[in-house]
Structure formats: structure tokens, C-alpha cells
C-alpha positions in Angstrom: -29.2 14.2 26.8 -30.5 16.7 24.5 -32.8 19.6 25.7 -34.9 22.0 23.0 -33.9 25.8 23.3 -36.2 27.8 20.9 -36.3 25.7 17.5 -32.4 24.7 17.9 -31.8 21.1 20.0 -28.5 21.4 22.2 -26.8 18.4 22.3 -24.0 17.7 25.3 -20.9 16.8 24.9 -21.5 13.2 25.4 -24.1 13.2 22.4 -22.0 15.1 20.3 -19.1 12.4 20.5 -21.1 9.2 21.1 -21.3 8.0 17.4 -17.4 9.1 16.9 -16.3 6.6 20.2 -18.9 3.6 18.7 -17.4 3.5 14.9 -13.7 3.8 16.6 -14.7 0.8 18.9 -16.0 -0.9 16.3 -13.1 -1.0 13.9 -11.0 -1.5 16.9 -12.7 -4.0 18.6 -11.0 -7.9 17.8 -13.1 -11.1 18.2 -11.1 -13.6 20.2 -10.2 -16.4 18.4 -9.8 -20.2 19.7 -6.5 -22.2 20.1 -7.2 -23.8 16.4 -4.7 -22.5 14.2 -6.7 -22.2 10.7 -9.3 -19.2 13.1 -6.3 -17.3 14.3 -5.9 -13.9 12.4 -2.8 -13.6 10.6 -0.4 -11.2 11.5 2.9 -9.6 9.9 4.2 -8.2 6.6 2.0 -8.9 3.4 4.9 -8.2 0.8 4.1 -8.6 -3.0 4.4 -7.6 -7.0 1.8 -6.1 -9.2 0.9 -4.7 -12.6 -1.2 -1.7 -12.6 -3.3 0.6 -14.9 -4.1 4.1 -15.0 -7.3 5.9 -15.2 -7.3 10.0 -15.8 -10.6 11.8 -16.9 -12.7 9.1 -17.5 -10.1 7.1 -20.0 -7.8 4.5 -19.3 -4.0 5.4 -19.7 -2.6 3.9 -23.0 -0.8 0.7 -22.8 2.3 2.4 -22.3 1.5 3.8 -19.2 1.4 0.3 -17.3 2.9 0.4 -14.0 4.5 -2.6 -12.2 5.0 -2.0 -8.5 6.0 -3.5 -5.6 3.7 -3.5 -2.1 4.2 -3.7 1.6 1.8 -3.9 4.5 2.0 -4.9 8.1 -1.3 -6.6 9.4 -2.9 -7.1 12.5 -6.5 -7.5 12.0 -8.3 -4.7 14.3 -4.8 -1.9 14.2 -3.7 0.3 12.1 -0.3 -0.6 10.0 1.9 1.0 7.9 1.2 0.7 4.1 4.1 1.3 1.5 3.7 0.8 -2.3 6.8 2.1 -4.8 6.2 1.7 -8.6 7.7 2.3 -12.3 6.3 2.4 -16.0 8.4 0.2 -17.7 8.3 2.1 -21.0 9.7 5.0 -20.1 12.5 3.6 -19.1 12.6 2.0 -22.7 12.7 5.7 -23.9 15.5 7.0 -21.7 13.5 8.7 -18.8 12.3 7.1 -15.4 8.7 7.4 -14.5 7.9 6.1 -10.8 5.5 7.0 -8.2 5.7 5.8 -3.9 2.6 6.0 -1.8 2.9 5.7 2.2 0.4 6.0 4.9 -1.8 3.4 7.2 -4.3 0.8 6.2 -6.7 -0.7 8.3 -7.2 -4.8 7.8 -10.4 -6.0 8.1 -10.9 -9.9 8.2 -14.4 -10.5 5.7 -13.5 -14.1 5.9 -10.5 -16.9 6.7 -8.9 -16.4 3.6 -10.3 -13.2 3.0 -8.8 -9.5 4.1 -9.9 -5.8 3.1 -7.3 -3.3 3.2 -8.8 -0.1 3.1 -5.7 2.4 3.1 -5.1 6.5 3.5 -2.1 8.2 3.1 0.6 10.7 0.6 1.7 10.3 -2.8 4.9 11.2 -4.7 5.7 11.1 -8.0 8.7 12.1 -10.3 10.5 11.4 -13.2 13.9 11.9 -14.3 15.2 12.0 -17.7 17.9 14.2 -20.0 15.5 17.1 -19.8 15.8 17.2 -16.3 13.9 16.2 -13.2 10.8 16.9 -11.8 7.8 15.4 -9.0 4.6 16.2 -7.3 3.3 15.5 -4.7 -0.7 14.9 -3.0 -2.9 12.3 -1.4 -4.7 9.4 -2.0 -7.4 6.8 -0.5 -7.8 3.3 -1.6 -8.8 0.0 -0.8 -7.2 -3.5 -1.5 -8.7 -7.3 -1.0 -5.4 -10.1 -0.3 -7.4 -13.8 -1.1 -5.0 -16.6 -0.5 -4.2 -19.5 1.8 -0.9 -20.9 3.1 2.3 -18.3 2.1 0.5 -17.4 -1.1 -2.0 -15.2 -2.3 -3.7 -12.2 -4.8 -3.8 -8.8 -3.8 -6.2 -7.0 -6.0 -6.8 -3.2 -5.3 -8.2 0.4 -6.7 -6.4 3.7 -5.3 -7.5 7.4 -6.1 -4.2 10.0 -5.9 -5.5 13.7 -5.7 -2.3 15.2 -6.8 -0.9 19.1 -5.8 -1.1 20.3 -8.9 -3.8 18.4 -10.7 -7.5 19.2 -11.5 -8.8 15.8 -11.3 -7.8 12.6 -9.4 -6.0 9.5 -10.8 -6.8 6.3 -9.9 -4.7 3.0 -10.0 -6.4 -0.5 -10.8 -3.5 -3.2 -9.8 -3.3 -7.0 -9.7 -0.8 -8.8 -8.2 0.6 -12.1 -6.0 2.0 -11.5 -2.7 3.3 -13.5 0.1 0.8 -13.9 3.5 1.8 -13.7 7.4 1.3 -17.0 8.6 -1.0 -17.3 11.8 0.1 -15.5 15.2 
């Protein structure tokens, strides 16, 4: 597998990639489930509302600077699935001008328990605002993760998501709570 050569070790092709083809087998891999309905993985849309808060070198945005969003994310425990969020700040639209950011990308579901799923999530961000002044946006990327609790057609979504925007120093990150409506079983 490996052979010394001087003080270097050469490892082959096959132990170069071996830990690479494991961790994409393990996040692929899908237990099978029995006939009973309430151990079947849900699968579907998870569509919801939340209200959000900003963080930006170290401090928490003022109250102002709430966002209330809306998210949606096809599951199928084990795949891949696309994840949108689009969101506003309320009070800027109070002052005349429209503040709103949209993420897309993929997020990978992970069943912890029945009534239990992590969404871990990658993807771009965009963000503009439009006002008498004029109109303006940026763009970057952002990684994040999300839990969904809930039983039935019902549940809470609670998630953290860091943006690394083009033009910016520092990341942002977005602390959000919200209800959303669940798949039912497949």
C-alpha cells in the first residue's frame, strides 16, 4: 500500500483516495427502513417563515436590523437537495429603502433522530438594496447548518449561517428561528 523511499512514504493511488470514497459512502449510505410508517424517512419540500438576527464583528446588529425570511428545502435523508432562503429587514422598508438578501445552494439532511433532522447547507449569497439613492448588491458565499424538530405537518426550524461576502473583511452570520411545514413520510 505504502512503500518508504528515503525519509518520504509514497502512498498509491488507492491510499491517497481511500478516506475521500469512505466519508462520501458514509453520508451517502441510507439505512433501510421497515414497512411502519412512523420509521420511514420523510421526504419532500420543508417550506417555512423565520425571524432572524445579525451578527458582524463580534456584536449583534441593532434591533433594526431584524430579518424575517422565508425558507425552502427539498429532503431526502442520505442526497443532496436544493436549499433556497430569501429575506427582508422590515425597517428599512419603514424608511423608504428595501434591504433583502437570497441564499441558494445544496444541504445535506441528516436524520439524528424520528423527529429530528440536521441540515447542514453550502452555497452563494446575494444581497441588495434599493432605495431613492439608488441601487446596489454584493455578492459571496456562505456555510451553515439548520436543525427542523417537529412531528406531523408541523415543526421549528432553528439555524446559524456564516455569509463571507465579495467585498467584506469579515463574515456575517445569521441566527434565525422559525415554523415550517414537514414532508410527510415516503
Amino acid at each position: 500500500m505504502f512503500a518508504p523511499i528515503g525519509r518520504r512514504i509514497a502512498y498509491s493511488t488507492y491510499a491517497r483516495w481511500t478516506p475521500v470514497a469512505l466519508l462520501i459512502l458514509g453520508l451517502a449510505a441510507d439505512e433501510l427502513q421497515a414497512q411502519d410508517s412512523s420509521s420511514v424517512p420523510r421526504s419532500g419540500w420543508i417550506v417555512g417563515g423565520s425571524a432572524g438576527t445579525l451578527r458582524y464583528n463580534g456584536e449583534f446588529a441593532p434591533l433594526e436590523l431584524t430579518t424575517i425570511g422565508m425558507h425552502f428545502t427539498r429532503v431526502r435523508p442520505g442526497a443532496l437537495g436544493p436549499d433556497f432562503s430569501i429575506g427582508i429587514v422590515p425597517r428599512a422598508l419603514a424608511d423608504g429603502f428595501l434591504l433583502s438578501g437570497a441564499r441558494g445552494g445544496v444541504a445535506l439532511p441528516l436524520a439524528l433522530a424520528p423527529n429530528v433532522l440536521l441540515l447542514p447547507s453550502a452555497g452563494l449569497t446575494l444581497i441588495g438594496g434599493a432605495g431613492a439613492g439608488g441601487v446596489g448588491g454584493t455578492w459571496g458565499t456562505n456555510l451553515g447548518a439548520a436543525a427542523v424538530f417537529g412531528s406531523g405537518s408541523m415543526g421549528f426550524r432553528t439555524g446559524v449561517t456564516w455569509h463571507r461576502l465579495n467585498d467584506s473583511a469579515d463574515g456575517i452570520w445569521l441566527l434565525e428561528l422559525g415554523v415550517v411545514s414537514i414532508p410527510g413520510r415516503r
